[in-house]
C-alpha positions, 0 to 999 in steps of 0.5 A: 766215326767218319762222314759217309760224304766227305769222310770227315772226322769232324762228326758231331751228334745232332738232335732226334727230329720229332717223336717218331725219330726219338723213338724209333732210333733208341729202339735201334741203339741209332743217334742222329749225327752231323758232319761239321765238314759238308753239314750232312747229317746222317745215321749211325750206331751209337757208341755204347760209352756215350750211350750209357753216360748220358741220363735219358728223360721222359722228353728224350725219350719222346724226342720233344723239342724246343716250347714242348720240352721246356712245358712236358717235363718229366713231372709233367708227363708221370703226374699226367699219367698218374692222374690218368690212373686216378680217374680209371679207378675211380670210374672203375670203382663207380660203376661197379658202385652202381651196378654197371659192372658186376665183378662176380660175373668177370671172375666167374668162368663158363666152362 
């Protein structure tokens, strides 16, 4: 792969700036990368046999960095979402226990 710029080889990868960037890019098969020549940072395809190599988690998905990704690691974000389940069942559970939600209504269909 060659700099756009200076048409350097000298092209390594650089990080996802952000969530937005993280996401976005892997939806594309994109990588950020950078120029060691001119420092200019660019675009590109991702080679399919680095793309496979590398193990992705929660984090890299959501392109955090730096004190975020050191706090939200992959426990972090599935016991996040785990306990989040927790609670929508329970309050699921509770409000058909009291009667603000009838399940035979929901299941019954108006034709």
């Amino acid at each position: 792969m060659n700099c756009p710029n200076c048409h350097s080889e000298d092209v390594r990868r650089s990080r996802r700036s952000g969530p937005r960037e993280g996401i976005a890019l892997r939806l594309k098969h994109q990588a950020p990368y950078r120029c060691q020549h001119c420092a200019t940072r660019f675009i590109a395809r991702e080679d399919a046999a680095t793309a496979l190599q590398r193990q992705l988690s929660f984090a890299d998905y959501l392109g955090l960095r730096g004190w975020s990704r050191r706090f939200f690691s992959d426990r972090v974000i599935l016991g996040g979402l785990t306990s989040l389940l927790l609670l929508l069942v329970i309050g699921v559970f509770f409000s058909v226990a009291v009667g603000w939600i009838n399940p035979f209504t929901l299941l019954a269909r108006n034709v």
